[in-house]
Each structure stands twice: as C-alpha cells, then as structure tokens.
C-alpha positions as CSV (number, residue, x, y, z in Angstrom):
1,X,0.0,0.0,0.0
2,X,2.8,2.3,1.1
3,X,4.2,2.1,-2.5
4,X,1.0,2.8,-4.5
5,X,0.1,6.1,-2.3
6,X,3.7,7.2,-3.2
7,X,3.2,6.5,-6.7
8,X,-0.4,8.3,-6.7
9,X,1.5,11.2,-4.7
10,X,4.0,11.6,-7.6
11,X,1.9,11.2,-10.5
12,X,-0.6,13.8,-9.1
13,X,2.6,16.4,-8.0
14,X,4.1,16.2,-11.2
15,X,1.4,16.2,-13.2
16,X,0.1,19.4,-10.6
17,X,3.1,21.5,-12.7
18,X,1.9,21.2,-15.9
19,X,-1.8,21.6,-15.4
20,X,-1.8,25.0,-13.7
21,X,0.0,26.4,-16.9
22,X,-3.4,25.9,-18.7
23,X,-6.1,26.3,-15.9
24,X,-4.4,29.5,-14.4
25,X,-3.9,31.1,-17.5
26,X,-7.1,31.1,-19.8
27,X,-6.6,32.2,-23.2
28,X,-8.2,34.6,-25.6
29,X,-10.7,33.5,-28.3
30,X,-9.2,35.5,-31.1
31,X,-6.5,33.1,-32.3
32,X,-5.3,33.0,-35.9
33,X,-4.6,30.5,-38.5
34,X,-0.9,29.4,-39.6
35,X,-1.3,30.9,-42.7
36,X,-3.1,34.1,-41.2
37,X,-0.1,34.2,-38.8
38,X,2.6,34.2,-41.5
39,X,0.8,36.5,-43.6
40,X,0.5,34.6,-46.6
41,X,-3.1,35.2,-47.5
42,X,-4.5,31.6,-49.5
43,X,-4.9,31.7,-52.8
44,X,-7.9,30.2,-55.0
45,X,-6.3,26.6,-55.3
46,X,-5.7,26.6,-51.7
47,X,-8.9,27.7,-50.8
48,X,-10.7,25.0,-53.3
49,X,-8.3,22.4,-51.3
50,X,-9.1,23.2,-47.5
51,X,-12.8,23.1,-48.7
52,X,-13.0,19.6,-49.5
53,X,-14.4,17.1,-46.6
54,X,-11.5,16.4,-44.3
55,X,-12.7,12.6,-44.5
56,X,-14.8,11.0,-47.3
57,X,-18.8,12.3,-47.4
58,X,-18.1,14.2,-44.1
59,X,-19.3,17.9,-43.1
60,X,-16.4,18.7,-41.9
61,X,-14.0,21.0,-44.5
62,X,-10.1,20.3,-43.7
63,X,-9.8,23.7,-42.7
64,X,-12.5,23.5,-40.2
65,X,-10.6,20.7,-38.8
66,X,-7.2,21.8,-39.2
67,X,-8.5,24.7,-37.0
68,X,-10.2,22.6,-34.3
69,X,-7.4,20.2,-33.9
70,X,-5.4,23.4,-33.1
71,X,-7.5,25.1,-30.8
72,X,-7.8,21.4,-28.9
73,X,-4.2,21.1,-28.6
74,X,-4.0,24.9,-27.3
75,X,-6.6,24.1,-24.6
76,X,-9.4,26.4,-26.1
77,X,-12.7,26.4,-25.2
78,X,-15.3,24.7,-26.9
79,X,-17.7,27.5,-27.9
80,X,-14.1,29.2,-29.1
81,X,-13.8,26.9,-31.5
82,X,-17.2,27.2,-32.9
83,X,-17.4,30.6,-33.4
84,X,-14.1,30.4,-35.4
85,X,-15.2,27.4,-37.5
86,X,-19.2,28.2,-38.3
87,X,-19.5,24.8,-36.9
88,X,-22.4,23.8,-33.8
89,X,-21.2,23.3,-30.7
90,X,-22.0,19.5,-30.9
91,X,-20.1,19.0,-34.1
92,X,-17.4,20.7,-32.2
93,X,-17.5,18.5,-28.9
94,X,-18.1,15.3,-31.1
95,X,-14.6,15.9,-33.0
96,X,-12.7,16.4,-30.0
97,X,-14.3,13.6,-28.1
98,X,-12.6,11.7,-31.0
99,X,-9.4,14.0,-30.5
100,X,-9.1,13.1,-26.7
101,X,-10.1,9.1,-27.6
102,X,-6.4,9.5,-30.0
103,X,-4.7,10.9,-26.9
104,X,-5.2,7.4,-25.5
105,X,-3.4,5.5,-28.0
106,X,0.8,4.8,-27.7
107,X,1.6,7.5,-30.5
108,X,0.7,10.3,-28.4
109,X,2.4,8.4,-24.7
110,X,5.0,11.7,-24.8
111,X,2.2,14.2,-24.0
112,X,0.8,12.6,-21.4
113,X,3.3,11.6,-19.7
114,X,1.8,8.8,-18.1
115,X,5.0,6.1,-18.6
116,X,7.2,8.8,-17.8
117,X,5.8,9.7,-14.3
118,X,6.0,5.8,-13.5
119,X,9.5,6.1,-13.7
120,X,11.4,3.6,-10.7
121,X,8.9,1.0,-10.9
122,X,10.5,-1.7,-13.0
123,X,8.1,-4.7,-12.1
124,X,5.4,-4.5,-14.8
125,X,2.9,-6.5,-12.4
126,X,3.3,-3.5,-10.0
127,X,3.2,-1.5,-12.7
128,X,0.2,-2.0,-13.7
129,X,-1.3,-2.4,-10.3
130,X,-0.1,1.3,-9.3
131,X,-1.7,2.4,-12.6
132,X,-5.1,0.8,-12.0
133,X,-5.1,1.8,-8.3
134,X,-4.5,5.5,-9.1
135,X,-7.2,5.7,-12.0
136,X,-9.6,3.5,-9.8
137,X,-9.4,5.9,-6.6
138,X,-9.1,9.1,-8.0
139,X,-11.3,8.1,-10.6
140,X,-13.7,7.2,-7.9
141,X,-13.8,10.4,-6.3
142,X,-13.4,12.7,-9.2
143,X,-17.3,11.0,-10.5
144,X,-18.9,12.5,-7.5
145,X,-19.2,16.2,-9.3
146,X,-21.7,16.6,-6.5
147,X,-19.1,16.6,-4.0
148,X,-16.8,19.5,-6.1
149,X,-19.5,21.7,-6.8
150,X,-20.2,22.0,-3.3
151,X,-17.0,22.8,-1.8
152,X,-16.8,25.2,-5.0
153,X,-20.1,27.0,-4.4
154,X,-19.1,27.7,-0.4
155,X,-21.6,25.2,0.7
156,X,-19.1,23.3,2.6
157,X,-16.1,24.6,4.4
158,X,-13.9,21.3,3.9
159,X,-12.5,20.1,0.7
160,X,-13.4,16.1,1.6
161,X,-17.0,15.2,1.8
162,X,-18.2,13.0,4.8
163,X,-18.1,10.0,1.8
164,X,-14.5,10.9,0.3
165,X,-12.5,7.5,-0.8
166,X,-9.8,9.1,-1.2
167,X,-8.9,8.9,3.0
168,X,-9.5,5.3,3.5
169,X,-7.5,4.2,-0.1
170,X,-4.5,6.3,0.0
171,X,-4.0,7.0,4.1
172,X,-1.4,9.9,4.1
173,X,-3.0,13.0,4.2
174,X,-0.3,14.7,2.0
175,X,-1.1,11.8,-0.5
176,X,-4.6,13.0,-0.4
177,X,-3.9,16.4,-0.3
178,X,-2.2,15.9,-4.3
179,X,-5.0,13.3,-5.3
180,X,-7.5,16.2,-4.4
181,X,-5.4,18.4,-6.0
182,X,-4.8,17.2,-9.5
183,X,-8.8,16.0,-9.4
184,X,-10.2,20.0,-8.8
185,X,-7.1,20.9,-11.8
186,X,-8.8,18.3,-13.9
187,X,-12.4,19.9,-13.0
188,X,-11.2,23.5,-13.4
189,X,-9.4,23.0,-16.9
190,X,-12.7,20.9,-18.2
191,X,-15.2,24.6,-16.8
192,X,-13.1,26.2,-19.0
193,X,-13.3,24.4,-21.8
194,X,-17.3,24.9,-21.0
195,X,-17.3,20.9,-21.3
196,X,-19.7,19.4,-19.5
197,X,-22.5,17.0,-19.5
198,X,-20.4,13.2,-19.5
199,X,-22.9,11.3,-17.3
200,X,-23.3,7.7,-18.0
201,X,-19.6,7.1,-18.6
202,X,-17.8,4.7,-16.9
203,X,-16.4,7.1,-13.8
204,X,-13.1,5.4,-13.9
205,X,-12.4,5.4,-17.6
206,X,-13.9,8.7,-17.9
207,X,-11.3,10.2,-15.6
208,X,-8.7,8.6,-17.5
209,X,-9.4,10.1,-20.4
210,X,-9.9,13.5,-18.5
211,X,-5.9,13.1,-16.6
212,X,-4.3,12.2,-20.1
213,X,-6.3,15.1,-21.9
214,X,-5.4,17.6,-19.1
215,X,-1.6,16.4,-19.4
216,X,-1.1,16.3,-23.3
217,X,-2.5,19.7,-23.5
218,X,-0.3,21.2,-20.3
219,X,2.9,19.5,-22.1
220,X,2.2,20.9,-25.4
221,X,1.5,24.1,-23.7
222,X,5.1,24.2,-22.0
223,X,6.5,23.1,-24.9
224,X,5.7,26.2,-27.5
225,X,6.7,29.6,-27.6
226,X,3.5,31.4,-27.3
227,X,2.6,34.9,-29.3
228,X,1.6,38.1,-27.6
229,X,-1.8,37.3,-28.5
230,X,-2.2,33.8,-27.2
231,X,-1.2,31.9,-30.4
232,X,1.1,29.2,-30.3
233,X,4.2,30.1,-32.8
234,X,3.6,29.0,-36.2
235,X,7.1,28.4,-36.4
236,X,7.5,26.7,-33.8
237,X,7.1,22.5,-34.6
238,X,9.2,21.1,-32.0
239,X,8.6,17.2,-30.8
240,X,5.9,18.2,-27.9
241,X,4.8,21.8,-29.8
242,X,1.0,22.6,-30.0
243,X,1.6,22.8,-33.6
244,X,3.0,19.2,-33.6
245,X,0.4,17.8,-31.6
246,X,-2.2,19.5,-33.7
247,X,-0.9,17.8,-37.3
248,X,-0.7,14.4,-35.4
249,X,-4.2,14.6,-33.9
250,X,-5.6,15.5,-37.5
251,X,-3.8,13.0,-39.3
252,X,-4.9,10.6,-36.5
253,X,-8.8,11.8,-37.0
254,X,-8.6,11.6,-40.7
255,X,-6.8,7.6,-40.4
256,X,-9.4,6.7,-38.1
257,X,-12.4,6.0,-40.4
C-alpha cells in the first residue's frame, strides 16, 4: 500500500506543474490561422483544397478541422472553436471527443506523460497495479461532481465530503492532499473548456481520459513559444509543440475511419 500512495502522490505532484499552466492562465478566443499568422493570404487553389471534406462524405472541411485540432491542442474552449469554425457546438465536442479518444493511444504516450511519471517501478505486475489503483481511486472520487460543486459554491467549508474514498484508499494525508489536487485541476481545466454534460460514462475510464487530456495539452503548452496574442508560434514545430500535436491529432482523425 505504502508504494502505490507514493506512486499516486507523484503522479498527481508532477502532473500538478503542468496543469496550472493551462487552468491558471485562460486564453483569448481571437486566435489565428498558420497561414493568417505568417501572412501569406491563400490563394484560390488553396482555398478549393481546404474546402474539401477532411474525411470522405463528411461535413467537416479540412480547414475546419485543421482549425479545431489546433485550438484542442491549445486548450481552447469549446464555444471558441465554434465561433471560429461556423461549426455547432456539438459537431465541435463530437470531434474532440474523438481527438481526446487519440490521446489514449501509444503515439501520443509523450504528451501525457503517463510512462514517464511511473519512472522507478520496474516490475510491470506492480506497474500496472499502481496504474489501476490510481485511476480507480481518483477516478472514484473525481465521479462524485456533487461533491466538487459544493465545496466550490461555499456550501461546505472542507475540501473532503463525509463519503470521500480518497482517505481510506490512500491513508497519508499529503497523499490526499495531491489526489484532491490534481482532481479539482482536472475539473477546473474541463469549466473552462465549458465541457460538460459526460454522465453515463464509466467514472473510472472517464477520468482517464480527463488526466491524459489535461496532461497532453499542459505538455504541449510548456513546450511552445506562445505569441503576444495567445497563439502558439507557427514556427515553432518542435517534438511536444502545439503545432506538432495538432498535425498528429488531425492526421490521426482523418486515419481513423
């Protein structure tokens, strides 16, 4: 038990770092193209290209989704990206439901950070125990919105409910302390991308897909030089970039069918 509440405490902690890059600093709406960046306005061919469905017989042009898999890997908000795109708000959450589901996969491991944080265990039985045992308790507690929303809203002085898990499970306090910690990042980042509404989902899965979403976009994040307006460098397409992330998440979306 001692090892997996040390395991939980560092994965939370580390990942702690990256998160409040993006849920402490909320970025403006008014974010520019590549092209519109580098001041190369597209010309007729280009325009005819980025019209055409970004997979066969969809809706969606390949501009529309080179922009949204941009403003997902920048952390955006949801109605952000619709207003920039002429899209609906559920075409908008649908694609990046399917943008977050490619986060998941090996390809994208680096972003997430998940293997890296479980660095020093070298039995992959424990391994995988430590994993399971951090999604299943955090995961746990992180379901019970209820619970947040309270503590949020003022209506409860204490940041563990009477029924918190996380106590029992993990037993240090300071474990619990950076369980709680990474679960109210995780919340915070997901208001702001005004992305709500997940109820019938497996609590467990859910909040893994929440944790590696929250981390790939942090890392990407630290990982660009940012313009004065909130843009992520067009010129900047290093390994963990925003831009880099984008053109793999894109690709990924338009292999997928």
């Amino acid at each position: 038990m001692a090892d997996r509440a040390s395991a939980v405490k560092r994965l939370a902690e580390s990942s702690n770092q990256f998160w409040k890059m993006v849920v402490d600093k909320p970025l403006g709406s008014n974010i520019l193209s590549g092209q519109e960046l580098k001041g190369r306005p597209l010309n007729d061919r280009m325009r005819a290209l980025l019209d055409r469905p970004l997979r066969p017989n969809g809706k969606i042009t390949i501009q529309q989704g080179v922009r949204l898999s941009y403003n997902f890997a920048l952390g955006l908000p949801l109605a952000s990206s619709a207003e920039a795109t002429g899209l609906s708000r559920k075409s908008v959450r649908e694609m990046s439901v399917e943008f977050r589901e490619h986060l998941t996969q090996p390809a994208f491991n680096e972003w997430h950070r998940s293997n890296v944080l479980l660095v020093g265990i070298t039995d992959p039985e424990q391994e995988a125990l430590i994993r399971t045992t951090f999604f299943d308790v955090l995961g746990e507690c992180h379901g019970n919105e209820t619970c947040y929303r309270n503590y949020r809203l003022g209506n409860r002085k204490a940041r563990l409910c009477r029924k918190c898990p996380l106590p029992a499970k993990l037993k240090h306090a300071e474990t619990v302390t950076a369980a709680t910690e990474a679960i109210d990042l995780i919340h915070r980042f997901y208001e702001g991308l005004g992305w709500r509404g997940e109820g019938g989902r497996d609590p467990v899965q859910l909040f893994r897909r929440r944790f590696i979403h929250t981390s790939a976009i942090a890392t990407a994040r630290a990982n660009t030089r940012m313009l004065p307006n909130g843009a992520a460098d067009p010129r900047d397409s290093g390994f963990l970039s925003v831009n880099t992330l984008a053109r793999k998440l894109v690709n990924a979306f338009c292999e997928g069918e």
